[in-house]
C-alpha positions, -999 to 999 in steps of 0.1 A, spaced: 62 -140 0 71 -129 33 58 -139 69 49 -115 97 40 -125 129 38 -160 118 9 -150 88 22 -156 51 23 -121 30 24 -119 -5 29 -82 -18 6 -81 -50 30 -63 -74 63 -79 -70 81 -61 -98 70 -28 -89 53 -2 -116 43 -14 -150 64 -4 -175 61 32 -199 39 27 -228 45 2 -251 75 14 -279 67 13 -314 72 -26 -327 74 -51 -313 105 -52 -287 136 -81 -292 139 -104 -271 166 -87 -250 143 -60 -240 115 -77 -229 97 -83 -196 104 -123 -191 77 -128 -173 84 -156 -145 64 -174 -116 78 -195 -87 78 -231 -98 99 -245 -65 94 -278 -69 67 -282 -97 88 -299 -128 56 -301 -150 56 -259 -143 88 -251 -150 88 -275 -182 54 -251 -192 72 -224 -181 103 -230 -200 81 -234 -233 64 -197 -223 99 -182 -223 109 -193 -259 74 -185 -273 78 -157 -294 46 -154 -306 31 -157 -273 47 -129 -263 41 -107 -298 0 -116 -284 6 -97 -250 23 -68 -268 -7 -64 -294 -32 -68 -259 -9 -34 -246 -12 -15 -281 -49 -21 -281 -57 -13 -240 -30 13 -239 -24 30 -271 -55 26 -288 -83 25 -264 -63 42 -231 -67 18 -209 -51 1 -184 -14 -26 -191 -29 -55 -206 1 -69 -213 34 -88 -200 35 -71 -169 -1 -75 -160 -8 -117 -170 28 -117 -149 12 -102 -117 -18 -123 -125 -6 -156 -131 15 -150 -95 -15 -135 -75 -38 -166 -89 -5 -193 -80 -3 -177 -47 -43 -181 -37 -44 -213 -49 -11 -221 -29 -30 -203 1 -59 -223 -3 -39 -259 -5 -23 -245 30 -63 -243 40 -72 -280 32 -91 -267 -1 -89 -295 -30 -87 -280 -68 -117 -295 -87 -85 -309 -111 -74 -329 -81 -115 -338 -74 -128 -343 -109 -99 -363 -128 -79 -373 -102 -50 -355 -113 -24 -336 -85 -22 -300 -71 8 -295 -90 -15 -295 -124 -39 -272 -107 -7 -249 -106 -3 -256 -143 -43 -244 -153 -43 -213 -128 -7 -200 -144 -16 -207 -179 -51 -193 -175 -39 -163 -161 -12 -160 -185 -36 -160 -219 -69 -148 -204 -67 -113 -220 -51 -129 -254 -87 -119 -273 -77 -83 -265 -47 -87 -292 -77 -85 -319 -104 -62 -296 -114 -50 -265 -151 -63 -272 -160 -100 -270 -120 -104 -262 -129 -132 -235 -140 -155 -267 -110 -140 -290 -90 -156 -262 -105 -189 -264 -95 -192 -299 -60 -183 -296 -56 -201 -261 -68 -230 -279 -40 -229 -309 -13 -224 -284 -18 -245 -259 -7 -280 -271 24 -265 -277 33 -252 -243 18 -279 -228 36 -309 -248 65 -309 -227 48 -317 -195 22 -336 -209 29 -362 -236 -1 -381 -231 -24 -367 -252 -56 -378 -229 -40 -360 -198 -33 -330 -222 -69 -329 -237 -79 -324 -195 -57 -299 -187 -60 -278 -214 -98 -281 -213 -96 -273 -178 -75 -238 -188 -100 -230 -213 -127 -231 -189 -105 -207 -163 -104 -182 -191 -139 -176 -202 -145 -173 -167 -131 -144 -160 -156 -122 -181 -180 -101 -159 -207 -128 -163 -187 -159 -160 -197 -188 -137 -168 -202 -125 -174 -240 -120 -139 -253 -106 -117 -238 -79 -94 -233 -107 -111 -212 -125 -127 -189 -96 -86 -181 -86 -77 -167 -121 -111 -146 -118 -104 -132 -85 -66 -128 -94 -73 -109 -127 -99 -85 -103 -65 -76 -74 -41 -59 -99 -57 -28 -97 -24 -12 -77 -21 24 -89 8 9 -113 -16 -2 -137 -34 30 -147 -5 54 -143 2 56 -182 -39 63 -196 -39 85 -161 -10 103 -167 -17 113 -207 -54 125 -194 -76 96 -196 -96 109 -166 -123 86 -160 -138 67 -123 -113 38 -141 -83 57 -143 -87 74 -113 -100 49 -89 -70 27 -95 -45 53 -92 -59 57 -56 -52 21 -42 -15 24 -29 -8 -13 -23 -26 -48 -25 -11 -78 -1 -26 -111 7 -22 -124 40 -40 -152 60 -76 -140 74 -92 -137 105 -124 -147 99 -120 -165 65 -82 -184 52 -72 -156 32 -77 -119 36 -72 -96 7 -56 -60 19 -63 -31 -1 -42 2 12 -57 35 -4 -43 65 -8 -78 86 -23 -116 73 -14 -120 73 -46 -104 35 -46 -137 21 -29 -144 16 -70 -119 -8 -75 -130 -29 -43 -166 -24 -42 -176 -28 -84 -148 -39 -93 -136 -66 -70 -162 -78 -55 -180 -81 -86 -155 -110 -97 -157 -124 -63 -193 -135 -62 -196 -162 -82 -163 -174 -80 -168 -196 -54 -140 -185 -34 -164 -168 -14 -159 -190 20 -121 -182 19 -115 -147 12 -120 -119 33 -118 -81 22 -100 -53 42 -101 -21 27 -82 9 46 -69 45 43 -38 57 49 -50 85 66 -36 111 40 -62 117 17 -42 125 -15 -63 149 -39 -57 128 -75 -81 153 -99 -75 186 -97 -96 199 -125 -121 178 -144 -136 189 -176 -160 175 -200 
């Protein structure tokens, strides 16, 4: 987070490229992305977060999300590095939108505090892909089921009463099946994780399928947007800014993007500026089917 002429900027990839392809097995411990969100001065996040950091299983789940997306099926990361971008690009909206006056329907609904609306966007963001572990198909209910199992766990430490517990986790569950193409977000929660899973599409995340020859408007499209930044808005609280370096990135913001944005309900606070950088940068030399 940054500020330029008095607007906050959040650069949507602050670790820079995902990672090579996954290596065969599992990776220990010492070599793995720790994946790691700003907590400041949220104890019940870092407590959550703490629990995320010992989880070895939790992290064995966003390794086997990478060996299906990248390995098997060529897609896109689907793993550490992408719930990490997510979980801070859905923590940073919904830290945007508290700046706005917007209330979190955790806050509205069960009288609980913006610092456990933090909690549901981060661990929403953080298992939303966990079905793809198993398969790419139905994976939004495959995460449900394995959110479900973990989730006492990591959320024990910051919530010992089991009523508060039974809320919050509900309230992550709900965040997660949200973010499938024909979700209906119902809390402000929920529409955050779906708009923050949507804005890594940085040309990071497709450069391993792109570069062994997975060639499709996927692939390709990503690899043309050069940057992603949120920054307040002109017309709206928040404006999303989409640098591209090929046309062929319109994709990502017109199907892609704004796809998971209507609906969310975010729709009164986000604004969309799409832009070349005046060097159209020829991605596909030769295309053969």
């Amino acid at each position: 987070m940054s500020a330029a002429g008095g607007k906050q900027v959040y650069r949507a990839e602050p670790t820079g490229q995902h990672p090579a392809p996954p290596e065969t097995g599992l990776p220990p411990r010492e070599k793995r992305f720790r994946v790691r969100v700003p907590a400041r001065h949220n104890g019940k996040l870092q407590a959550v977060m703490a629990a995320v950091d010992q989880d070895d299983e939790l992290y064995a789940l966003w390794y086997m999300q990478n060996v299906t997306a990248v390995v098997r099926l060529g897609m896109s990361d689907h793993g550490p590095v992408h719930v990490h971008l997510v979980a801070n690009l859905a923590l940073h909206l919904l830290r945007m939108l508290l700046r706005h006056g917007v209330t979190p329907s955790i806050v509205r609904d069960h009288g609980l505090t913006p610092d456990d609306a933090e909690v549901v966007v981060v661990l929403a963001a953080l298992m939303h892909d966990l079905g793809m572990s198993i398969h790419r198909a139905n994976h939004e209910e495959y995460s449900l089921i394995l959110a479900d199992r973990k989730l006492p766990g990591l959320l024990a430490p910051a919530y010992p009463d089991p009523g508060t517990r039974a809320i919050v986790q509900s309230e992550i569950l709900h965040a997660i099946i949200s973010h499938r193409s024909d979700g209906r977000p119902l809390t402000l929660e929920a529409g955050v994780v779906r708009v923050a899973d949507a804005l890594d599409m940085a040309k990071g995340r497709s450069r391993i399928p792109f570069e062994k020859g997975a060639i499709n408007i996927h692939s390709v499209s990503a690899m043309a947007v050069e940057s992603v930044t949120l920054t307040d808005g002109e017309e709206k609280p928040i404006r999303v800014h989409i640098v591209l370096r090929n046309s062929a990135g319109i994709f990502q913001v017109d199907s892609l993007l704004k796809e998971k944005l209507k609906g969310s309900g975010l729709e009164p606070y986000i604004e969309v500026l799409a832009e070349s950088t005046g060097r159209e940068e020829p991605l596909v030399r030769v295309f053969q089917l």
